[in-house]
N, C-alpha and C positions, 0 to 999 in steps of 0.2 A: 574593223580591226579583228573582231571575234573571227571571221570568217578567213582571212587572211592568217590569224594564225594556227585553224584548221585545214589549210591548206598545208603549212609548214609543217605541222604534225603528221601528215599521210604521206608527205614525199619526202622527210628528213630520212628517213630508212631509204628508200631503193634512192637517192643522193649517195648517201654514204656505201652502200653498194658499190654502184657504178663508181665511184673511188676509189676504192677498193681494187677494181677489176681494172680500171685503168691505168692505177699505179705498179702493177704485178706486170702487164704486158707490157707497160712502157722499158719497165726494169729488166726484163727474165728474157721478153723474146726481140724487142725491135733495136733497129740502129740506136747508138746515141741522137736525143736530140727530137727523133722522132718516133713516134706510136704506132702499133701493129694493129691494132683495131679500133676503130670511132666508138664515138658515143652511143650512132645508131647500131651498130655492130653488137658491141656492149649489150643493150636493150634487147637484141633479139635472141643474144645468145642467152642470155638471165632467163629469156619470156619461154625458150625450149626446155632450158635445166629446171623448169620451175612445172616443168609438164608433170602430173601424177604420173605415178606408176603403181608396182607391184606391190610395194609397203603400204599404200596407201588404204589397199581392199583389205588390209590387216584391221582397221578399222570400221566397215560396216557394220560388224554387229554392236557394234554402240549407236548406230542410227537406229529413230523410230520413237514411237512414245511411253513413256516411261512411268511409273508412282515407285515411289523408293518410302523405304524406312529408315532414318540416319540415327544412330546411336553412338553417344559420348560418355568415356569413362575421364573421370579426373582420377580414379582411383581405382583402382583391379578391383580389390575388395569391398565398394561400393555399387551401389545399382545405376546403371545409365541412363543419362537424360534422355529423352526422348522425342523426335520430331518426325512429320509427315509429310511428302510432298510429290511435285510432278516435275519430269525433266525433260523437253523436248529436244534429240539432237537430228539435224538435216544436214545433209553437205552444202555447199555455199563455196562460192568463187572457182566453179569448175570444176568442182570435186576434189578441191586441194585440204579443203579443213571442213572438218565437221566442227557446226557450230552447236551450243546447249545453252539453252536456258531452263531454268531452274527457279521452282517458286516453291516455298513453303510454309511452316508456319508454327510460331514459337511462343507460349505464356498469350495467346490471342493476337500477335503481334508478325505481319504477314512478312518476309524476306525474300529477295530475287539473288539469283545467283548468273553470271554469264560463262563461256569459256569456249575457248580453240582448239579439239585435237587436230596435230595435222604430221607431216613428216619431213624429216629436215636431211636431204639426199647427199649435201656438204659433209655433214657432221654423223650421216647415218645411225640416226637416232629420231626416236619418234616426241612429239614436244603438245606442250599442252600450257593452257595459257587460262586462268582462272580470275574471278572479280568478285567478291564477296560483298553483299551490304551486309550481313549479321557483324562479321570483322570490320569492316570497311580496307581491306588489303585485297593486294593482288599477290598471286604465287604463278613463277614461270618453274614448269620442269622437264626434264629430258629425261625420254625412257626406253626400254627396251622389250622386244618382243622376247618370251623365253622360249626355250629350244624346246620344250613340251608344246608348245602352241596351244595354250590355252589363257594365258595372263599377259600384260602390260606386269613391267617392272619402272618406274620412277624412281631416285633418287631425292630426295626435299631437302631444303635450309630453309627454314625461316625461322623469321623474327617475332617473339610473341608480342601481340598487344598491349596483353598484361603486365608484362615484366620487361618489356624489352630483351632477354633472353635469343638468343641465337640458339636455333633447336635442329638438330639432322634427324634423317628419318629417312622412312621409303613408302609409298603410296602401290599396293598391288591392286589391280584392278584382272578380277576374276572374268572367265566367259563360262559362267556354268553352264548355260545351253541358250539354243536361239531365242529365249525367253525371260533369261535370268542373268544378272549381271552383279557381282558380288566388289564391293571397293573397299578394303580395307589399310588404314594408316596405321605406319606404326612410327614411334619417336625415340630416341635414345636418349632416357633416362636417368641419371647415373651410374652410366654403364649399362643399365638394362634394355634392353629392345622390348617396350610395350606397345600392345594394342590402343590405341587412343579413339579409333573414331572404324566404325562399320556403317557403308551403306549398304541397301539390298536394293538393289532396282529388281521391278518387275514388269513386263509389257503389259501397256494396258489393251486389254481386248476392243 
């Protein structure tokens, strides 16, 4: 059973695709009645649109090995908590996502972190997909390159742990040089746009 419904978990997505795709060509371009492209048609055409391209190497300098320093304010006016850790990111599945993992460590107490950058060529917008054990939540977001070419810009929603709270934000992820990688969170606060959280990645030699 476990296994059968790890099956349905990895193909319920390209399922709902290919539905997608075949409901659009049934509708837009063929006869009534009859379909303008198969299933296997469908498939190939997916497995080309899914080829990386040019956005993609917009992300390399996030690949490689990493130690970061991540710093939490609950309060401007307070001193930041503070933690240390290592972030491993490779490309994975063709060069379509770069993958990261993430270890570090908090009060003695060791946490893993996982995540997806990759680029989404439908929606032309760059997407990153996050897992936290310190929270125990995931966050999916959609971002953009900015016209300086030097930063990832994200948009955030989420939902606090703590409060239940639905919170917006934006997640800038800096390229300060081929060495240094700056990610800073910010939240809106009652009305205010605060800094909440600074990582510093730096390559390890």
């Amino acid at each position: 059973m476990g296994t059968t419904w790890r099956v349905i978990g990895w193909t319920a997505p390209a399922v709902l695709v290919l539905a997608l795709v075949a409901g659009r060509t049934w509708a837009e371009d063929a006869p009534p009645g009859k379909p303008c492209m198969s299933a296997a048609e469908a498939i190939r055409a997916l497995a080309e649109a899914g080829q990386p391209g040019p956005e993609h190497k917009k992300l390399q300098p996030l690949v490689g090995n990493w130690k970061f320093t991540l710093r939490m304010w609950t309060d401007p006016a307070q001193s930041p908590a503070e933690m240390k850790g290592a972030v491993e990111r490779k490309w994975v599945m063709g060069n379509r996502f770069v993958q990261e993992s993430m270890k570090c460590e908090f009060d003695g107490k060791p946490f893993e972190g996982v995540g997806f950058w990759g680029y989404d060529a439908g929606r032309k917008k760059f997407t990153s997909v996050r897992a936290c054990e310190l929270c125990g939540t995931t966050q999916s977001v959609l971002g953009d390159w900015d016209a300086g070419g030097s930063k990832f810009v994200c948009s955030t929603e989420a939902c606090c742990p703590l409060s239940g709270e639905v919170v917006k934000g934006r997640d800038e992820i800096v390229i300060e040089s081929s060495d240094k990688i700056v990610m800073n969170v910010y939240k809106s606060i009652d009305g205010q746009d605060l800094k909440m959280m600074e990582i510093v990645c730096t390559r390890s030699k």
